[in-house]
C-alpha positions in Angstrom: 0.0 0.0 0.0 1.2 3.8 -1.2 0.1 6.7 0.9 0.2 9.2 -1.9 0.5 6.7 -4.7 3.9 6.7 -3.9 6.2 5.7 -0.5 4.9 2.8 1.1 3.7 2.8 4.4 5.9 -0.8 5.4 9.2 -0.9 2.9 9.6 -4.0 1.5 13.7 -3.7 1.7 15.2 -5.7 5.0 16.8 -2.7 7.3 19.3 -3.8 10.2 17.4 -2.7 13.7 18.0 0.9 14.5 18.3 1.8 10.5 17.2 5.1 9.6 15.8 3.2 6.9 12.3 2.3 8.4 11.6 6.3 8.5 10.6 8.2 5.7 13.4 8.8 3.4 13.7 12.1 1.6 11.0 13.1 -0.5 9.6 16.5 -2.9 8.3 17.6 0.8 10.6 20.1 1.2 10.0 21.7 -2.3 6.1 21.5 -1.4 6.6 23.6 2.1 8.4 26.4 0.0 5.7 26.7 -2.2 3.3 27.0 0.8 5.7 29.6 2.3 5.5 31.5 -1.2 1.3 31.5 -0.5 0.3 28.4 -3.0 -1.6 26.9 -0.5 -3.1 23.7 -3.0 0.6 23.0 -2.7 -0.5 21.9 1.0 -3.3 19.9 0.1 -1.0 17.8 -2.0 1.6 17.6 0.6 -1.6 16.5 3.3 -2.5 13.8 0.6 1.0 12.3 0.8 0.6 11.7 4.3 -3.1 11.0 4.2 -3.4 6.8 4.5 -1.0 7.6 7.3 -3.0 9.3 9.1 -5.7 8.1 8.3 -4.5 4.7 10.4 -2.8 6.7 13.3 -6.9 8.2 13.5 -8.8 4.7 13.4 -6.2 3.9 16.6 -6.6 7.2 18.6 -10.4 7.7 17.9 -11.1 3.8 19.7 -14.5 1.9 19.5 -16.3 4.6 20.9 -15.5 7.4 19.3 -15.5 5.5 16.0 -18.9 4.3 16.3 -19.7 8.2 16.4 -17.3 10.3 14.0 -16.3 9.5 10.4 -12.1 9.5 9.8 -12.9 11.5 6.7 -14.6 14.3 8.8 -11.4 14.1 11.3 -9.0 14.3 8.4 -11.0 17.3 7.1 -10.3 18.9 10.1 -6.8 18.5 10.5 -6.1 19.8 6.9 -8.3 22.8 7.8 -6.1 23.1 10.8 -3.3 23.0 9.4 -4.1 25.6 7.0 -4.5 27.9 9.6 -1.8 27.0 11.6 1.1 26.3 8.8 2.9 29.3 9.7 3.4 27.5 12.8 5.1 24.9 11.4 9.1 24.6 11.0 11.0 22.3 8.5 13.7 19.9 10.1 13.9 16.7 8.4 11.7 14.9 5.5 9.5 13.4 8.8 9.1 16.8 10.8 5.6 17.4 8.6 4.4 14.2 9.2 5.0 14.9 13.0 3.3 18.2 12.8 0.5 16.7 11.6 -0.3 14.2 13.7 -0.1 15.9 16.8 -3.1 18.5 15.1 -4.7 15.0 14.9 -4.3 14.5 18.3 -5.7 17.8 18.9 -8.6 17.5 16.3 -9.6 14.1 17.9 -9.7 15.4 21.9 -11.7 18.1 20.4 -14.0 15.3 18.9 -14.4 13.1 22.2 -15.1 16.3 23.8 -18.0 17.0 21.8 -19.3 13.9 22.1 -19.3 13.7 25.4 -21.0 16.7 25.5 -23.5 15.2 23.3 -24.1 11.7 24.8 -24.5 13.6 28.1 -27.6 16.1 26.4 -29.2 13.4 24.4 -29.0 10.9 27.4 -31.1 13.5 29.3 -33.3 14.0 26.1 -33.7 10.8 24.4 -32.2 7.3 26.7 -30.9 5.1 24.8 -32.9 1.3 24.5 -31.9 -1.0 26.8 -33.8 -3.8 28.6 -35.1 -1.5 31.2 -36.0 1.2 28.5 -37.1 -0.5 25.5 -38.6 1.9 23.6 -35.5 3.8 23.8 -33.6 5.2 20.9 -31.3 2.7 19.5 -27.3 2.4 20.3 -25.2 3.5 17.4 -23.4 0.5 15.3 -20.1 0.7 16.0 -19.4 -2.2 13.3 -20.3 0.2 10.7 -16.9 1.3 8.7 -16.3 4.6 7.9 -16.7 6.3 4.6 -12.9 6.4 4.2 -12.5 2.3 5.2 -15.9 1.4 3.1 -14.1 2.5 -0.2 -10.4 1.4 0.3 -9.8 -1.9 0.3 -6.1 -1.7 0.9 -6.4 0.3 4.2 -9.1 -2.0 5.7 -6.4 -4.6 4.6 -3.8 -2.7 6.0 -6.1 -2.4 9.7 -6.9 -5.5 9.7 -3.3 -7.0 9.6 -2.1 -4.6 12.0 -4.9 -5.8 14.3 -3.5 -9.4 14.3 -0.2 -8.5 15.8 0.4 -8.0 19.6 -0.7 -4.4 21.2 3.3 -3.6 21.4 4.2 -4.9 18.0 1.3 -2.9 16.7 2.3 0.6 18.8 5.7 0.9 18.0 4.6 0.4 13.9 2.4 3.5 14.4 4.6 5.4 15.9 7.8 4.9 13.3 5.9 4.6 10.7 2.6 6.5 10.8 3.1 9.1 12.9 7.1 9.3 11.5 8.8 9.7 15.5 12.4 8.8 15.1 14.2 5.6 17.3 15.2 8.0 19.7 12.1 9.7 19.7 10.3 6.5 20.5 13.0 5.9 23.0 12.3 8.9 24.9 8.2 8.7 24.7 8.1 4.8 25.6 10.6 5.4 28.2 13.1 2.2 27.0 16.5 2.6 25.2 16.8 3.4 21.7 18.7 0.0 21.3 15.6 -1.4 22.7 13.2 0.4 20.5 15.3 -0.6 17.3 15.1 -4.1 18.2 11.1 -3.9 19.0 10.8 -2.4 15.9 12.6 -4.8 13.6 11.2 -7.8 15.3 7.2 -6.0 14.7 7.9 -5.4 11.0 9.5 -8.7 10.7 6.2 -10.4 12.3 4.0 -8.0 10.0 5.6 -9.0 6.9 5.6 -13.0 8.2 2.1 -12.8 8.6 1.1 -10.5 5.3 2.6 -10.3 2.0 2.8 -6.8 0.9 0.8 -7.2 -2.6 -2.2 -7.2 -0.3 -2.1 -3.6 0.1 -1.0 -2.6 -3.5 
């Protein structure tokens, strides 16, 4: 699978633990920002669109059952690029993964906005409208929180892409999204997870090595 049609999200080249490999390597990003700092602001949308499947994945994670059951990723991906608009002059090139970075932590703050609001709303319709249970049933009926999402209902690869990463173990599965979704460096990692780089290397090798053992990467083409 691509993000962007063109960098995939899990390289299929074998890196030695602790490789910069597994992070995104350098890119037409850089080229991109200037021509949002000289005011061509489509020149963001295209650089939000590299980075979208990404994120896309880092939301399905952070929102949870819950939240999922109740917001569409599309909506929360909306958001973030209308955010980010906004905020770009904000925003301060470092290395090819520093956008990617900036991004998701305007996810972060797009999706706490979200829970908020639904909390707010569960709480008001709760008082309005109870929702059917076995004491209550003519209540309104519990939302579906099997339902996919817009975004997952019309690409395949990503729901292929969830649904592999769901199979591995919660630890395997974090320290993918972190590297590779929300582009955080070893140390990074290191520092966030509270274990040694030399550790986190390791951890990550050995939860790509299991992701590709259990999943050929055709499936996501």
């Amino acid at each position: 699978m691509s993000p962007g049609g063109n960098t995939d999200i899990l390289p299929t080249k074998t890196a030695r633990p602790g490789a910069d490999a597994y992070m995104e390597q350098p890119t037409s990003s850089f080229n991109l920002i200037d021509r949002i700092k000289s005011g061509d602001r489509e020149a963001l949308s295209l650089l939000f669109e590299k980075h979208r499947r990404r994120l896309a994945v880092l939301a399905h994670y952070r929102l949870g059952a819950r939240l999922l059951a109740q917001v569409e990723i599309d909506d929360i991906l909306q958001e973030t690029l209308l955010k980010a608009y906004v905020q770009f002059e904000q925003f301060t090139y470092r290395n090819p993964g520093s956008f990617l970075r900036w991004l998701a932590r305007i996810l972060d703050h797009v999706i706490a906005d979200a829970a908020r609001y639904q909390g707010r709303q569960k709480r008001q319709a709760a008082e309005v409208l109870p929702l059917r249970s076995e004491s209550n049933p003519g209540g309104v009926e519990p939302a579906d929180s099997t339902t996919p999402s817009r975004l997952l209902a019309r690409e395949e690869s990503l729901r292929a892409l969830l649904e592999a990463l769901d199979e591995l173990p919660a630890e395997h599965r974090e320290i993918i999204l972190l590297a590779k979704m929300e582009g955080l460096s070893t140390q990074e990692i290191a520092e966030r997870l509270g274990k040694s780089r030399n550790g986190v290397a390791l951890l990550l090798h050995r939860a790509i090595k299991r992701f590709r053992q259990l999943h050929k990467p055709q499936d996501y083409a």
